[in-house]
C-alpha positions in Angstrom: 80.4 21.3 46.4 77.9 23.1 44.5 75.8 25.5 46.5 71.9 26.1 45.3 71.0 29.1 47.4 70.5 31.8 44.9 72.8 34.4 45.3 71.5 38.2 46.6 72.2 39.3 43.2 69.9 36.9 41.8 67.2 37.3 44.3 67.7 41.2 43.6 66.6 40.0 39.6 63.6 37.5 40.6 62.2 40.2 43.1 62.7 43.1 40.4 60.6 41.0 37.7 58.3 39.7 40.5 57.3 43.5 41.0 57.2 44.4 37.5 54.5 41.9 36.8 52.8 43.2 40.3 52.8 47.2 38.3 51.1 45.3 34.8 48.6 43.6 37.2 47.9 46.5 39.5 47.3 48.6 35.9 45.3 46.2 34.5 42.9 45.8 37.6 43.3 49.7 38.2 42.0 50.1 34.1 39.3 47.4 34.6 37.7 49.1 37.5 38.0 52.6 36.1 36.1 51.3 32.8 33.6 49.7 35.4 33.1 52.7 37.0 32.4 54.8 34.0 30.4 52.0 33.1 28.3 51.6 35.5 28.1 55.9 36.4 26.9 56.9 32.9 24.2 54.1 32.9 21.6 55.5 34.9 20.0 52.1 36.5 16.3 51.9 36.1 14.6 49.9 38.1 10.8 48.4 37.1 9.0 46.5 39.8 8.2 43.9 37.8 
């Protein structure tokens, strides 16, 4: 009888990559805003009433 609940060991592995690709994400949003935020700070916003 073959049993297809993954094992701890392999939940352990698919939670470990899971979170891996979480830290790449979290960097990449993290850069993103960061290079918004200069973006928008060393653009001084003039406004014409147009």
């Amino acid at each position: 009888m073959e049993n297809e609940t993954p094992t701890l060991e392999e939940r352990v592995e698919a939670l470990e990559a899971a979170v891996e690709e979480q830290k790449t994400h979290t960097h990449t949003v993290r850069a993103f805003n960061q290079a918004m935020q200069i973006r928008t700070t060393s653009e001084p916003v003039v406004e014409d009433g147009d």
